[in-house]
C-alpha atoms as an extended CHARMM CRD file, in Angstrom:
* protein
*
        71  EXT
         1         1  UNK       CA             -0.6750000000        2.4750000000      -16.1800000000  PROA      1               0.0000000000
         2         2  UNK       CA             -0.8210000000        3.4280000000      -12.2790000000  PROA      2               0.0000000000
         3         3  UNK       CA              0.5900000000        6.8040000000      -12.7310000000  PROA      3               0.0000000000
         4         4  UNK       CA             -2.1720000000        7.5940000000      -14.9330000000  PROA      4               0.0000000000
         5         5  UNK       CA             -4.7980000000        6.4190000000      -12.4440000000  PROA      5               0.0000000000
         6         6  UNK       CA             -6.4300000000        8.1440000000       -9.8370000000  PROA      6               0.0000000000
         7         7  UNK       CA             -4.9040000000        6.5610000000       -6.5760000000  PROA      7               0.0000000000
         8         8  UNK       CA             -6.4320000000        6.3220000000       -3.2520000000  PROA      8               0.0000000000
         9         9  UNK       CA             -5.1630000000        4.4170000000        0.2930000000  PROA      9               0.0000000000
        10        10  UNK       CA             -6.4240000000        1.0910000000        1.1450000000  PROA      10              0.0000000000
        11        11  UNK       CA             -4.4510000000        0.9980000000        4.2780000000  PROA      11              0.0000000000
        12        12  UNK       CA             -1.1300000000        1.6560000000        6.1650000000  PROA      12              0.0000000000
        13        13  UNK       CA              0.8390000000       -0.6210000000        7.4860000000  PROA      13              0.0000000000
        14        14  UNK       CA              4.3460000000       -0.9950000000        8.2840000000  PROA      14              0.0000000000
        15        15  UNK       CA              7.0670000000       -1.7960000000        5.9080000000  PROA      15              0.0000000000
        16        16  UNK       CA              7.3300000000       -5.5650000000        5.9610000000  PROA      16              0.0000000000
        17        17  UNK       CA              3.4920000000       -5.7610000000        6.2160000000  PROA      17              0.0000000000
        18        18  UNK       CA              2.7610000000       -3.4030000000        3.3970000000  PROA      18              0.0000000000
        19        19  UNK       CA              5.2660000000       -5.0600000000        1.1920000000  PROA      19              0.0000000000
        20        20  UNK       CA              3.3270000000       -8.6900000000        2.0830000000  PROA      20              0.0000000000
        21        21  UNK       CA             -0.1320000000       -6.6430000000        0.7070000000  PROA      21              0.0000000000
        22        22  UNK       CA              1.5840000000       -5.4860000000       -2.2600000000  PROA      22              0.0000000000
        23        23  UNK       CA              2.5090000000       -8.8590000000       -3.6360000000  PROA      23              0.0000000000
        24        24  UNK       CA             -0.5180000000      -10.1980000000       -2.7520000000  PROA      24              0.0000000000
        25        25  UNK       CA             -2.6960000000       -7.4730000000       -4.6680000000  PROA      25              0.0000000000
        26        26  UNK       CA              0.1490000000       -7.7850000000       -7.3640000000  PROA      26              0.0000000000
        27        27  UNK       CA             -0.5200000000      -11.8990000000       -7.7940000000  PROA      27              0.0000000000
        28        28  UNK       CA             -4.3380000000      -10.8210000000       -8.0930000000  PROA      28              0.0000000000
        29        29  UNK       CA             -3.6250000000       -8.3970000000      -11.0000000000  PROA      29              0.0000000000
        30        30  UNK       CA             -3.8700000000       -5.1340000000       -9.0120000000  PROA      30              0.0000000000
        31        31  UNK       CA             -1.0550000000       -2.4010000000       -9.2400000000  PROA      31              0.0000000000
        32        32  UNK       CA             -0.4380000000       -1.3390000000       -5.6900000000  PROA      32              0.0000000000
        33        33  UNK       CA              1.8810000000        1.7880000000       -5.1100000000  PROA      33              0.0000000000
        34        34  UNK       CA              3.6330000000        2.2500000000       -1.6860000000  PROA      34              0.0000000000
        35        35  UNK       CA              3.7470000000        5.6980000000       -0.3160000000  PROA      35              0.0000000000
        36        36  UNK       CA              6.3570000000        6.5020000000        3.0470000000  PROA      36              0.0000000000
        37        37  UNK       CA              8.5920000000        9.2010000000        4.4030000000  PROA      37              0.0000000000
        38        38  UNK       CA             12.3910000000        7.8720000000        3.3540000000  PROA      38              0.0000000000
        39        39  UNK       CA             13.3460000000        8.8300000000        6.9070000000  PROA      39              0.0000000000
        40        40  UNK       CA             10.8210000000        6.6270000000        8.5720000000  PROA      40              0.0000000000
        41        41  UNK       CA             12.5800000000        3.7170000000        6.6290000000  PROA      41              0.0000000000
        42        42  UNK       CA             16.0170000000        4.7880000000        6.5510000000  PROA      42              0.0000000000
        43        43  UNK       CA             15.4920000000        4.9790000000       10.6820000000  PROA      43              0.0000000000
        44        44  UNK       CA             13.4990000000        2.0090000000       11.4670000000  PROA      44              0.0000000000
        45        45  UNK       CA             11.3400000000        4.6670000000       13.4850000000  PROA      45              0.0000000000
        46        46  UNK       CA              7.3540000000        3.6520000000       13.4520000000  PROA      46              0.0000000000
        47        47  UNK       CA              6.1280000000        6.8720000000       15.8890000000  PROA      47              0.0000000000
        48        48  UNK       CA              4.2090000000       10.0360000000       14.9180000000  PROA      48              0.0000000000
        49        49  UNK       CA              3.8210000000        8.9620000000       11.1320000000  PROA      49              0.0000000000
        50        50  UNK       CA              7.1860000000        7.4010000000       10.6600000000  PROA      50              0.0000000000
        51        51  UNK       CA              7.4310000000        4.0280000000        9.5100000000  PROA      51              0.0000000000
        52        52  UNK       CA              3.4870000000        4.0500000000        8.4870000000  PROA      52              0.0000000000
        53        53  UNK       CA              3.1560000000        2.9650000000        4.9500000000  PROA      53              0.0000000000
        54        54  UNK       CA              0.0360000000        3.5650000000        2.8710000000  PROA      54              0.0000000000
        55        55  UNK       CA             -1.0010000000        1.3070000000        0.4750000000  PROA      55              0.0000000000
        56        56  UNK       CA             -2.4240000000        2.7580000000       -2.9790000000  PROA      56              0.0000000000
        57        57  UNK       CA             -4.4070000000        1.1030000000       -5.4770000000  PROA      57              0.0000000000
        58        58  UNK       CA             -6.4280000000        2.0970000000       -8.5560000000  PROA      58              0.0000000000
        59        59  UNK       CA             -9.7640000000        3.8670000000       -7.1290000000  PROA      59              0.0000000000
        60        60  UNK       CA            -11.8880000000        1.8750000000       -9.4170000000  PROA      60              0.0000000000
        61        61  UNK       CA             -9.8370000000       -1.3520000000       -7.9770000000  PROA      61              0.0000000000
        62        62  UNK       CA            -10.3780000000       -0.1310000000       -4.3400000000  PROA      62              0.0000000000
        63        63  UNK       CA            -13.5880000000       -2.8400000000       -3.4550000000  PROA      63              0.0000000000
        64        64  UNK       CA            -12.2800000000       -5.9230000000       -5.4460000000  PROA      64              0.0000000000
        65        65  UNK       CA             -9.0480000000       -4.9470000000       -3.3150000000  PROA      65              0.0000000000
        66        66  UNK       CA            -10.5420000000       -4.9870000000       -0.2430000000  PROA      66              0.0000000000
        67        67  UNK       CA            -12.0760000000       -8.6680000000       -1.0030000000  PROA      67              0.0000000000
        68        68  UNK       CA             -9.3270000000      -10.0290000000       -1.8700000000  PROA      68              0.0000000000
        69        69  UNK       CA             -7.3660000000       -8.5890000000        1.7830000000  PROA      69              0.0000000000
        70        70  UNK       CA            -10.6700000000       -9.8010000000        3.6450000000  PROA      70              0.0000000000
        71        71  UNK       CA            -10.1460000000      -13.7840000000        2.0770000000  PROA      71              0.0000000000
């Protein structure tokens, strides 16, 4: 299980973007976790961190992730 995993970023993106890599990984058999500040989303603000999402997979998952983003 993810939670169980040690977890490190990929990438940030914004919402719409980061939810896009998620369901790619996802169809590819990678558990993705999305990390953001609430407020960034509840706001719509993307400045000084706000907005950014960071994408967070498996560490052992982190190259074949990476390949599969890059295809």
């Amino acid at each position: 299980m993810i939670e169980d995993e040690e977890l490190v970023t990929l990438c940030t993106a914004v919402q719409g973007e980061a939810q896009i890599i998620k369901g790619r990984l996802e169809s590819e058999g990678i558990p993705v976790h999305l990390s953001y500040e609430s407020a960034g989303l509840l706001f719509g603000a993307t400045v000084n961190g706000l907005g950014e999402v960071r994408v967070l997979v498996p560490k052992h998952l982190l190259e074949e992730a990476r390949e599969i983003l890059e295809s």
